[in-house]
N, CA, C and O atoms as CSV, one atom per row, in Angstrom:
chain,resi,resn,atom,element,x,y,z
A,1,UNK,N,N,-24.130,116.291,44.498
A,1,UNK,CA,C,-25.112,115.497,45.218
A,1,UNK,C,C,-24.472,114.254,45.824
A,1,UNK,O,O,-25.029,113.593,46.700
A,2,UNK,N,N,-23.641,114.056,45.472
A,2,UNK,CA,C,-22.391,112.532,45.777
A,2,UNK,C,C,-22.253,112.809,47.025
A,2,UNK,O,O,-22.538,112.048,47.950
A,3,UNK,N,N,-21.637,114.336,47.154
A,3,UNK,CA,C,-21.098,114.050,48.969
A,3,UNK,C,C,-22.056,114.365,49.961
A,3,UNK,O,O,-21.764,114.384,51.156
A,4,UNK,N,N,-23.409,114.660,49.438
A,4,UNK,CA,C,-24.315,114.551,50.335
A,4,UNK,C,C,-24.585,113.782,50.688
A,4,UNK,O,O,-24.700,113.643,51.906
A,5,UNK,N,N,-24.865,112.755,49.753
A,5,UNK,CA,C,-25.559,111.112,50.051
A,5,UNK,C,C,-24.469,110.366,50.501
A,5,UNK,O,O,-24.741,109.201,50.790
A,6,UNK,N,N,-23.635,110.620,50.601
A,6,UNK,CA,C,-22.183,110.457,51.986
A,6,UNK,C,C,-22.472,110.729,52.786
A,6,UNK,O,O,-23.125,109.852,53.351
A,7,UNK,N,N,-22.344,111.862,53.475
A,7,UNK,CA,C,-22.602,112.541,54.317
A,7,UNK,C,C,-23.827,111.998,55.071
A,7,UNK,O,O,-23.601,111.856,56.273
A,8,UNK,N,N,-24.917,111.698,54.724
A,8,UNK,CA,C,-26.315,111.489,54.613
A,8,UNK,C,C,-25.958,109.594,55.311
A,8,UNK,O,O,-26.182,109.227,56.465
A,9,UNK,N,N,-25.473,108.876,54.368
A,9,UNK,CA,C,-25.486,107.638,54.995
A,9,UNK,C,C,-23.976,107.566,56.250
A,9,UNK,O,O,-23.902,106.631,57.047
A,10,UNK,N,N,-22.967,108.625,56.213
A,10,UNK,CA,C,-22.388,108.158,57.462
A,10,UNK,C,C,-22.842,109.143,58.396
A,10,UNK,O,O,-21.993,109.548,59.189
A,11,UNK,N,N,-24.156,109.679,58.485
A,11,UNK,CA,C,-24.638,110.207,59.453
A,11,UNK,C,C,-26.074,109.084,60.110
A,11,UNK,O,O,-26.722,109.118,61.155
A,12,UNK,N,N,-26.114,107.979,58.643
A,12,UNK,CA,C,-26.972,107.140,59.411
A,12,UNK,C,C,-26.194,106.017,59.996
A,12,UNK,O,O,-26.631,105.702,61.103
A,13,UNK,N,N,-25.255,105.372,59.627
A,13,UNK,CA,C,-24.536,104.597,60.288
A,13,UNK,C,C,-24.181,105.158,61.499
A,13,UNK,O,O,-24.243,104.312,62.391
A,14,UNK,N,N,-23.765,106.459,61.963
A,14,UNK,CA,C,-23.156,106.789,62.721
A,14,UNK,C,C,-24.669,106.687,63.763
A,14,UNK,O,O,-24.196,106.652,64.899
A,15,UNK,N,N,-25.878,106.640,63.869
A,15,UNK,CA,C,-26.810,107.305,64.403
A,15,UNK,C,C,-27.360,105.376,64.874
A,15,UNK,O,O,-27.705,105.043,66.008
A,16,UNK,N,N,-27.292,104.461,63.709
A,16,UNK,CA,C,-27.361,102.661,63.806
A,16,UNK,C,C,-26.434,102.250,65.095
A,16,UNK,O,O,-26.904,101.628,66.047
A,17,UNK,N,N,-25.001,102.686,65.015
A,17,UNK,CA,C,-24.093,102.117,66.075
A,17,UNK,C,C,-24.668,102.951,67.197
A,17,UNK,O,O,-25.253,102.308,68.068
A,18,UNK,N,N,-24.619,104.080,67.317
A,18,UNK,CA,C,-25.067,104.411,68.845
A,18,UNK,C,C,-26.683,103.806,68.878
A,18,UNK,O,O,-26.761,103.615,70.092
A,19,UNK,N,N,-27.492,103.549,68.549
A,19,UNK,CA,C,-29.000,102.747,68.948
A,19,UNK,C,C,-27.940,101.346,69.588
A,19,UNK,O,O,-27.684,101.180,70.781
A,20,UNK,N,N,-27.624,100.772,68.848
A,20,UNK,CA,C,-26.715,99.303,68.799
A,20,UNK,C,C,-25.950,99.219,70.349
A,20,UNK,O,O,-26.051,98.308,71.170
A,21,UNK,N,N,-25.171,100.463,70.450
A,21,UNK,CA,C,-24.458,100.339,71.895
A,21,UNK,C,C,-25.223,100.852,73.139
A,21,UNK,O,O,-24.832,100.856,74.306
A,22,UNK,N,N,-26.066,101.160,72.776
A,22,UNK,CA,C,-27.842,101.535,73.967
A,22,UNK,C,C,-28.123,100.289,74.070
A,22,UNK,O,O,-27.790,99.607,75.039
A,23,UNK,N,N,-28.782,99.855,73.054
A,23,UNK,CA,C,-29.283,98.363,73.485
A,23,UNK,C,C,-28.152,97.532,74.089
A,23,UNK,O,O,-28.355,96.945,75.152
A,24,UNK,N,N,-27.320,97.475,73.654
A,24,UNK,CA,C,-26.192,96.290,74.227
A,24,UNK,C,C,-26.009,96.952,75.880
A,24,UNK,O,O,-25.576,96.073,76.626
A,25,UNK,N,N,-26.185,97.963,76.424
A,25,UNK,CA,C,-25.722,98.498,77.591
A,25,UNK,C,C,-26.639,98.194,78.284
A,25,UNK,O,O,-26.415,97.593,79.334
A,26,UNK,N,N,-28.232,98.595,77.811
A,26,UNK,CA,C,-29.337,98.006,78.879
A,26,UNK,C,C,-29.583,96.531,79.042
A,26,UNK,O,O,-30.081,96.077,80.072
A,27,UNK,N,N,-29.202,95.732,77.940
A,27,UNK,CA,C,-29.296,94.163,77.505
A,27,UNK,C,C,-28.073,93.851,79.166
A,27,UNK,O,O,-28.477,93.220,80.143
A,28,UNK,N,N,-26.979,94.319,79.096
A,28,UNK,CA,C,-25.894,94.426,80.205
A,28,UNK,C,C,-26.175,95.271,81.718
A,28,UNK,O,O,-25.655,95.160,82.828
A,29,UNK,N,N,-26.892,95.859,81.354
A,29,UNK,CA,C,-27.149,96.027,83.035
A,29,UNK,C,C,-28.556,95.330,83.585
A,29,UNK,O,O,-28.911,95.225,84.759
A,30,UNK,N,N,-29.293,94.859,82.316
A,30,UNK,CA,C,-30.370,93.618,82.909
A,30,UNK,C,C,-29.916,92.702,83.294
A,30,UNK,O,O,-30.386,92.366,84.381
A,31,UNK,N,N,-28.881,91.833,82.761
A,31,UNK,CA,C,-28.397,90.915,82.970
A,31,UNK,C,C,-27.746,91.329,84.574
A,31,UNK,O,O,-28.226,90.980,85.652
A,32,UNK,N,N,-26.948,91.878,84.427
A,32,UNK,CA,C,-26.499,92.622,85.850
A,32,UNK,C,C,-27.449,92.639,86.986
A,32,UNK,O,O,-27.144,92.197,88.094
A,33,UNK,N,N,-28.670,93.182,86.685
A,33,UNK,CA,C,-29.977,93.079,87.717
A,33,UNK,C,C,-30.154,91.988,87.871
A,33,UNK,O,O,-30.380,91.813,89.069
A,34,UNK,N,N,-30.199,90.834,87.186
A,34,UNK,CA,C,-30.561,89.305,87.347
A,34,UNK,C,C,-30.104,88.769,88.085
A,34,UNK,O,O,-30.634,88.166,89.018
A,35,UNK,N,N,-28.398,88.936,87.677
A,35,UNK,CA,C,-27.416,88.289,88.284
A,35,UNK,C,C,-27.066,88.661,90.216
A,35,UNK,O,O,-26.553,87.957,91.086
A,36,UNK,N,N,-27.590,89.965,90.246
A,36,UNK,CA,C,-27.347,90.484,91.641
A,36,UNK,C,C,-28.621,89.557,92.750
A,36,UNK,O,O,-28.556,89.266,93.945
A,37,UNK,N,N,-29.700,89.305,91.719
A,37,UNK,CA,C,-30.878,88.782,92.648
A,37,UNK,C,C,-30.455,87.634,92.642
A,37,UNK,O,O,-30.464,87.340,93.837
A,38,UNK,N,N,-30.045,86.683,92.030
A,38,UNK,CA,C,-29.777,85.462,91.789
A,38,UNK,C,C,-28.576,85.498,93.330
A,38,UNK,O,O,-28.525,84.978,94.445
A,39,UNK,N,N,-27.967,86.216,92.702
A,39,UNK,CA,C,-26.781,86.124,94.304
A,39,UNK,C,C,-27.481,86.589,95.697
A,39,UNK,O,O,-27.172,85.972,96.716
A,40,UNK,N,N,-28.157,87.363,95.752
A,40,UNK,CA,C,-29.134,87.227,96.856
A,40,UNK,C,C,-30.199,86.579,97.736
A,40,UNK,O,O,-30.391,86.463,98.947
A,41,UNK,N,N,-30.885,86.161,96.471
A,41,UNK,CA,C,-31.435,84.905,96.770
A,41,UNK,C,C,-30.866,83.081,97.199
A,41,UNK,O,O,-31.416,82.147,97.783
A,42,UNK,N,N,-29.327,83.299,96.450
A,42,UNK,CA,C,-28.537,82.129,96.956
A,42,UNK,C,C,-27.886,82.413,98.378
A,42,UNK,O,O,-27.358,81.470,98.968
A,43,UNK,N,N,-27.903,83.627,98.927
A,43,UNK,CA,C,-27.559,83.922,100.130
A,43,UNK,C,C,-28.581,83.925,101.090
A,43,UNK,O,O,-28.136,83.954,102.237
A,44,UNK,N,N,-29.950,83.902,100.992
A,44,UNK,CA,C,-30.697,83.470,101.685
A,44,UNK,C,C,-30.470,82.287,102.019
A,44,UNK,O,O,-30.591,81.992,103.208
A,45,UNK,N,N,-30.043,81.201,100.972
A,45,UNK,CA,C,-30.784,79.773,100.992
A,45,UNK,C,C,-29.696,79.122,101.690
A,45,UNK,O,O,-29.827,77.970,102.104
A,46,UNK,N,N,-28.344,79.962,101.887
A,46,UNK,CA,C,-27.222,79.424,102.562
A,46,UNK,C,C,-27.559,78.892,103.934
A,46,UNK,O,O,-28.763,78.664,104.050
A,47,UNK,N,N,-26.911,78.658,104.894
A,47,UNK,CA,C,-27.113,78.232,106.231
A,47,UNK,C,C,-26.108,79.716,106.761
A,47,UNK,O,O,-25.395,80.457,106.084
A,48,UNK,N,N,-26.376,79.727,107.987
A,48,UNK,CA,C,-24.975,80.596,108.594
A,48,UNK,C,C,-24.009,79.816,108.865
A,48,UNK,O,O,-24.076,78.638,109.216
A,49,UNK,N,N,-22.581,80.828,108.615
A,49,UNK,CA,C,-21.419,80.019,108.720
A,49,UNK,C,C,-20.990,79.511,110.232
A,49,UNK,O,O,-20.900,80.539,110.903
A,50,UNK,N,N,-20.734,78.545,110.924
A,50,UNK,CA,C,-20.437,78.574,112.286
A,50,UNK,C,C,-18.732,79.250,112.458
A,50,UNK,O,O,-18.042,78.773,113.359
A,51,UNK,N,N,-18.290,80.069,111.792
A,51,UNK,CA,C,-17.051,80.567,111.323
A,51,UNK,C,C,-17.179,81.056,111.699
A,51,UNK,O,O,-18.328,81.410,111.435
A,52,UNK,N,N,-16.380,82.227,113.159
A,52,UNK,CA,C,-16.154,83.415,112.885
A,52,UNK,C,C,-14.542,83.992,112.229
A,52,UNK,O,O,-13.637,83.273,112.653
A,53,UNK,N,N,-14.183,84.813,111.557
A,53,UNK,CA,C,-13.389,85.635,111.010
A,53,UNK,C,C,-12.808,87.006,110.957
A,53,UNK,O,O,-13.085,87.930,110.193
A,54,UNK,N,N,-11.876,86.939,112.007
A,54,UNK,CA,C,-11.478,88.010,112.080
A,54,UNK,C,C,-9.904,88.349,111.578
A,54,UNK,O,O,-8.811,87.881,111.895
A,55,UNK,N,N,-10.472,89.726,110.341
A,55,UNK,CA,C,-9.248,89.548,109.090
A,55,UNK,C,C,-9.252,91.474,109.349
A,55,UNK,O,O,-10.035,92.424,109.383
A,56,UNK,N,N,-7.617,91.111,109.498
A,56,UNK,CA,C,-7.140,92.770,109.592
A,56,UNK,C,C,-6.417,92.640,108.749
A,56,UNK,O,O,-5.907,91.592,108.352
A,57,UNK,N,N,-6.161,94.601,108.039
A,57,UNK,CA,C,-5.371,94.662,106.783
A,57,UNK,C,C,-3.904,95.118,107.358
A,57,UNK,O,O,-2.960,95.277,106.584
């Protein structure tokens, strides 16, 4: 019965870290969504550049 209840808890640990790295990935691509509007919205609020730039590779 020993190596079941092994078996048994590193099948729950193993089952804790993947929930754990789900959340941390959507927690990271929200932040990601935030961060993209935030830069969009600061590109509205810019002025236009009176620059033009012309860059060859």
């Amino acid at each position: 019965m020993d190596i079941m209840n092994s078996i048994a808890a590193g099948y729950g640990a193993l089952k804790n870290a993947q929930v754990e790295q789900q959340y941390s990935i959507s927690v990271q691509k929200k932040a990601m969504d935030v961060e993209e509007l935030a830069l969009q919205e600061l590109q509205e609020m810019l002025p236009p550049s009176p620059y033009n730039l012309d860059v060859r590779a």
